[in-house]
C-alpha positions in Angstrom: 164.5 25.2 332.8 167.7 26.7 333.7 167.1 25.4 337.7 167.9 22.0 335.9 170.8 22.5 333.9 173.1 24.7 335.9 175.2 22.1 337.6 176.6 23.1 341.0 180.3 22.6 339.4 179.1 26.2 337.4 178.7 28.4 340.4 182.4 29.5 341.8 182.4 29.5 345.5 181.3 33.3 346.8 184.6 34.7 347.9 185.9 33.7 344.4 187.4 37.2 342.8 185.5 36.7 339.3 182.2 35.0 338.6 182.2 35.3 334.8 179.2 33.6 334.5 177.4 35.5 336.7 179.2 38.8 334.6 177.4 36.9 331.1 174.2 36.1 332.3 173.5 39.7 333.4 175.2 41.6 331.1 172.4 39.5 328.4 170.0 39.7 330.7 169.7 36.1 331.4 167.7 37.2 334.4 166.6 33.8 335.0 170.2 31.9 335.5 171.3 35.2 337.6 169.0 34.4 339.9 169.9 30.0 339.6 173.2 31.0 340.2 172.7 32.7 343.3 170.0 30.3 344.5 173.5 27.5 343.9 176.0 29.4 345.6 172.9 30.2 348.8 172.7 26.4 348.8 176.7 26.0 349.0 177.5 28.3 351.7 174.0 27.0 353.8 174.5 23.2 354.3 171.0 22.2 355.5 172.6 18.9 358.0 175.3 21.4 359.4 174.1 22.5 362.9 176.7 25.4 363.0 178.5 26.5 360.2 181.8 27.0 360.6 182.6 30.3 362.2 184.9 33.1 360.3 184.4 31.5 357.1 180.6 31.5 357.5 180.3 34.8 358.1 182.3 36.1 355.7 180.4 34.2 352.9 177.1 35.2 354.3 178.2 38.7 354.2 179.8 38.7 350.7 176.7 36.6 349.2 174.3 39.6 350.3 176.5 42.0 348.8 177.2 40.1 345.8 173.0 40.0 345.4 172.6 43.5 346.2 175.5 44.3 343.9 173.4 42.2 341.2 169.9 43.5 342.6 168.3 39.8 342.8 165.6 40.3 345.1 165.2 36.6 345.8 168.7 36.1 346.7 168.6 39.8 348.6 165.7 38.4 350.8 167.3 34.9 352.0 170.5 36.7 353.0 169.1 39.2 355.0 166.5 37.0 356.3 169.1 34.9 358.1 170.9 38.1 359.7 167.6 39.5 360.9 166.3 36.0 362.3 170.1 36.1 364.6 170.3 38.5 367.5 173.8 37.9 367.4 174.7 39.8 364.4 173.6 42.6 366.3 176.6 42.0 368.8 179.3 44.4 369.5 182.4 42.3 368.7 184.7 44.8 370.4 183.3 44.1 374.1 180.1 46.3 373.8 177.4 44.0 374.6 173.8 45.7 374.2 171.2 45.2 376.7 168.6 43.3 374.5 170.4 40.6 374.0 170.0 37.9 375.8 171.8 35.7 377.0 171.4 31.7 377.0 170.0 31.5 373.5 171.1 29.1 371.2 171.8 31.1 368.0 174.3 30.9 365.3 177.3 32.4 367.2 179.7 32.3 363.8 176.9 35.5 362.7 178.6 38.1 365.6 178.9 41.4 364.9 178.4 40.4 361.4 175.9 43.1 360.6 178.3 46.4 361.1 180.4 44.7 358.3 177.5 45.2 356.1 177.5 48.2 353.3 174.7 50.8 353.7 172.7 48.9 350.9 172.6 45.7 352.7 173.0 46.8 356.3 169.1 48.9 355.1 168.0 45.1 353.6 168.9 43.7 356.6 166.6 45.9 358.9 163.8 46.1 356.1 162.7 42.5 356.9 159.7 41.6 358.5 161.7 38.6 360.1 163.7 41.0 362.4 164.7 39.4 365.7 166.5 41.9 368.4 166.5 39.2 371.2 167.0 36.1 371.4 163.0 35.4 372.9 161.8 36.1 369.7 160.7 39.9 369.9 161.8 43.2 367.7 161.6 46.8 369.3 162.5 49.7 366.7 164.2 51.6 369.9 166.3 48.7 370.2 167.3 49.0 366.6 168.1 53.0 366.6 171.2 51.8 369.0 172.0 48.8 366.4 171.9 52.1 363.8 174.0 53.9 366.0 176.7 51.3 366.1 176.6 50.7 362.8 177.3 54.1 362.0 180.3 54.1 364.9 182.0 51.4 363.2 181.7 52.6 359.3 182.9 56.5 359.6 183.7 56.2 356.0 179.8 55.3 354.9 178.1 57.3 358.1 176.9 60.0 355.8 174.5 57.4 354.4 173.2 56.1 357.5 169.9 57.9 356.9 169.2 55.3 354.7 169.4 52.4 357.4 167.0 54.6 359.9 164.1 55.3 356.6 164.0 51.2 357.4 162.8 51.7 360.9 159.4 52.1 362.0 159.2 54.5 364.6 155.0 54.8 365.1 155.0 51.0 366.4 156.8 52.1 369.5 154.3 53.1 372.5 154.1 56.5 373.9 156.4 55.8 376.7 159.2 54.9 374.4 159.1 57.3 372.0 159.3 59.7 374.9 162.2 57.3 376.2 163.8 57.3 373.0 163.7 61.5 372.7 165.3 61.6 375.3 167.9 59.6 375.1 169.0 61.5 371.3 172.7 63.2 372.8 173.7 59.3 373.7 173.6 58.9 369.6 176.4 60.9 368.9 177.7 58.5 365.8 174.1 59.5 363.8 175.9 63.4 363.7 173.3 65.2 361.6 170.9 62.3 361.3 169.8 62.8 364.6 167.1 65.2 362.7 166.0 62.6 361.3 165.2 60.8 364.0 163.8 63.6 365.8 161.6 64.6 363.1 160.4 60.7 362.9 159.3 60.5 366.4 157.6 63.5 366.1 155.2 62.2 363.2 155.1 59.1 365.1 153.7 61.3 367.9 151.3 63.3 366.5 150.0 60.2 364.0 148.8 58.7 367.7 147.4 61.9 369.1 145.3 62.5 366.5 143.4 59.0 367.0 140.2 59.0 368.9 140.0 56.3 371.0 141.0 52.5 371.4 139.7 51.2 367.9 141.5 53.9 366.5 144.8 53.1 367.6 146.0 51.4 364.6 149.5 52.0 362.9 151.0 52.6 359.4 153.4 50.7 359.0 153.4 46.8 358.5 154.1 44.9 362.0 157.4 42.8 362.0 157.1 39.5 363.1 157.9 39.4 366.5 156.7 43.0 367.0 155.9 44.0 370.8 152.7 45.4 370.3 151.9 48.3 372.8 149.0 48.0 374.9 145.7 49.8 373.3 144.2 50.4 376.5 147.5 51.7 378.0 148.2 54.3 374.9 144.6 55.2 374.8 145.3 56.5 378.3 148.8 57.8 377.6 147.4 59.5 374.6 144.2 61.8 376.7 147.0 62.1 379.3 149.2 63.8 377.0 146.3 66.1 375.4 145.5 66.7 378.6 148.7 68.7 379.0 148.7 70.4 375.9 145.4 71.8 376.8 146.2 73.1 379.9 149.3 74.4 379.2 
């Protein structure tokens, strides 16, 4: 098998400027030692008995190993990269002083990963927030509200590629959110200013959110489209079933 004959001498370290045989194997379709060679280099840049990686250098691989992969479109290699930036709050750090709310402080997570996320291109920046795995705080838990400010700043600090940030928010998945924030969340649109023209999108996504979950008919009904992430807050049933007659409630009467 090719796993057993690529020697780890083969694989050029990531930040090397020409992986010709990398270039061979896909231009033949060699499928099979594209994706050995990125499984090497993962296993280079990810020393499993270093505690924390070393900072700068770290980062900078992980970043240009996931848009190596997604420049190669190995899903295997794709998924590990973006797993380890969802499962780290801190890539979702502000590196320029901004420090959002959700994370928390105290927790003992990579801190070599900050900011790392808003270096990301649209392609992986999307890959990142696709995963299951995502973590917004550091006591293991994921709120897509949370993740429309991450969005927002990623789009602040990549004017040149903000035009494609619709892409990043067709990862989110707005009808897990609970009435309250979704309400929250509309209201709080004019504080996105860096989403420009995208904010349509957004407003247009909580609206189907919102009319997905009025149109249920009671608590067993309350269930949701989309897959849950891992660490997904799940809204209260008995608390939306509640929000939800509330809300028809008003309609009606008004």
């Amino acid at each position: 098998m090719v796993t057993e004959v690529l020697p780890s001498s083969a694989v050029l370290p990531v930040d090397a400027g020409n992986h010709a045989l990398l270039q061979f194997a896909d231009m033949y379709g060699l499928h099979d030692l594209v994706a050995c060679y990125f499984d090497v280099m993962w296993s280079q840049i990810t020393p499993r008995k270093v505690k924390n990686n070393v900072g700068c250098h770290m980062q900078s691989a992980a970043v240009q190993f996931l848009e190596l992969a997604v420049h190669y479109q190995v899903d295997r290699a794709i998924g590990m990269a973006a797993d380890k930036f969802a499962r780290n709050p801190n890539c979702f750090q502000d590196e320029d002083s901004y420090e959002p709310s959700f994370i928390v402080e105290g927790e003992t997570q990579d801190e070599s990963m900050d900011g790392s996320f808003y270096k990301l291109s649209p392609e992986a920046a999307t890959a990142v927030l696709a995963q299951d795995s995502l973590e917004t705080r550091g006591c293991r838990q994921c709120q897509e509200d949370e993740l429309v400010e991450v969005v927002n700043m990623w789009a602040r600090k990549n004017p040149l590629q903000a035009h494609r940030v619709c892409e990043l928010l067709n990862s989110l998945r707005l009808d897990l959110l609970s009435f309250s924030k979704l309400m929250a969340l509309s209201d709080r649109l004019p504080s996105f200013e860096a989403l420009g023209g995208a904010q349509n999108q957004l407003v247009d996504g909580i609206a189907k959110a919102m009319k997905a979950k009025l149109a249920t008919s009671g608590i067993e009904q309350l269930e949701v489209k989309s897959r849950k992430r891992n660490y997904t807050v799940v809204p209260d049933a008995t608390t939306e079933d509640r929000s939800r007659k509330l809300i028809c409630t008003v309609f009606v009467a008004s």
